[in-house]
C-alpha positions as CSV (number, residue, x, y, z in Angstrom):
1,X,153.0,2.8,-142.1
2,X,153.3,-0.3,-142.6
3,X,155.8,-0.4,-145.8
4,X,158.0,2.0,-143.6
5,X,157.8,-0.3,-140.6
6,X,159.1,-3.0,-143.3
7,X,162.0,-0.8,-144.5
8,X,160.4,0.2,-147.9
9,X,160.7,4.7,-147.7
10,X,159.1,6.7,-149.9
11,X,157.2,10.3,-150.8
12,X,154.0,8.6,-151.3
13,X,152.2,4.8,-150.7
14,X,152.9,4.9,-154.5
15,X,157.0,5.2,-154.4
16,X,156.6,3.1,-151.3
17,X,155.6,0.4,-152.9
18,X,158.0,0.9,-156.4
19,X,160.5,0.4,-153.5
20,X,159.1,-2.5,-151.8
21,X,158.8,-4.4,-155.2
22,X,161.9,-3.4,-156.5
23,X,163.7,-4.7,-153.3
24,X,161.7,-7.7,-154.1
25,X,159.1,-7.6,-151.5
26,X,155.9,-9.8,-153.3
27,X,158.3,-11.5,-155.6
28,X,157.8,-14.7,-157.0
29,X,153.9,-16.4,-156.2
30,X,153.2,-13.0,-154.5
31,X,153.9,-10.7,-157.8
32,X,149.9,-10.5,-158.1
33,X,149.4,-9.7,-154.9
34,X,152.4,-6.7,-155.8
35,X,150.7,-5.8,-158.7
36,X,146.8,-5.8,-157.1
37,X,148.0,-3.8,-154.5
38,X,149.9,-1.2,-156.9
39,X,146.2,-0.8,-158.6
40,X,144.5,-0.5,-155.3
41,X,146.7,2.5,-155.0
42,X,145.7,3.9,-157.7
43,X,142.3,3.2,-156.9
44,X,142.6,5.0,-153.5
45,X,144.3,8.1,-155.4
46,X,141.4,8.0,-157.8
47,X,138.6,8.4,-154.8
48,X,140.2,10.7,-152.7
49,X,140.7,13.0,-155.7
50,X,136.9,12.8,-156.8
51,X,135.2,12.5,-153.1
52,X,137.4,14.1,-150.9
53,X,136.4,17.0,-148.7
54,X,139.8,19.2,-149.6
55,X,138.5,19.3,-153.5
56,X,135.3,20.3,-152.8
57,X,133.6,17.2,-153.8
58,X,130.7,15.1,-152.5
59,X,131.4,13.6,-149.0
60,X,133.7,10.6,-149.0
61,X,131.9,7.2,-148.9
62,X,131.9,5.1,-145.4
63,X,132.1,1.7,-147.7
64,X,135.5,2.8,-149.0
65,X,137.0,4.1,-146.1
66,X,136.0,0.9,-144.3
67,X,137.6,-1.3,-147.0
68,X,140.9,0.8,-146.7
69,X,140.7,-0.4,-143.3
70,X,140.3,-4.1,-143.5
71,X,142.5,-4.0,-146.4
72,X,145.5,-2.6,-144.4
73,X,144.5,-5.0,-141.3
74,X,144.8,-8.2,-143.7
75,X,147.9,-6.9,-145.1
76,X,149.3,-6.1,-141.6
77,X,148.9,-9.7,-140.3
78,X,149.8,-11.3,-143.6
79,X,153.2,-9.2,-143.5
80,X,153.7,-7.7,-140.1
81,X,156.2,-9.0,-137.6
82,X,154.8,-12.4,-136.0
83,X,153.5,-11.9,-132.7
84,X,154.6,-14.5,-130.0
85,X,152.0,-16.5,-128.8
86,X,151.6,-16.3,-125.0
């Protein structure tokens, strides 16, 4: 949601991302950031295809969905529109 809220479409987080970097979102200092995050996808691809309930697989583990979770907050405030202090 948040690449689409940034302007960066897509069929998956994966093309999302391809788009984002090409349109040089993460450029310069921030390529390893780009490039972490592209892993972490495939990460998240990774676990969902071994422990998610739609293949049949073990149930999926709290501790990942809850890094998912902080991961996307961090990534929301580091990139999201600024909020106006009140």
């Amino acid at each position: 949601m948040l690449l689409e809220a940034l302007g960066y479409s897509g069929g998956s987080l994966g093309d999302q991302l391809k788009a984002a970097k090409k349109q040089g979102w993460l450029a310069g200092v921030d390529t390893p950031l780009a490039n972490a995050l592209e892993d972490l996808v495939k990460w998240v691809v990774s676990v969902r295809k071994q422990r998610s309930n739609a293949h049949d697989a073990q149930s999926p583990d709290q501790r990942d969905a809850e890094l998912m979770v902080r991961l996307v907050g961090l990534l929301v405030l580091r990139f999201g529109p600024d909020v106006p202090e009140e």
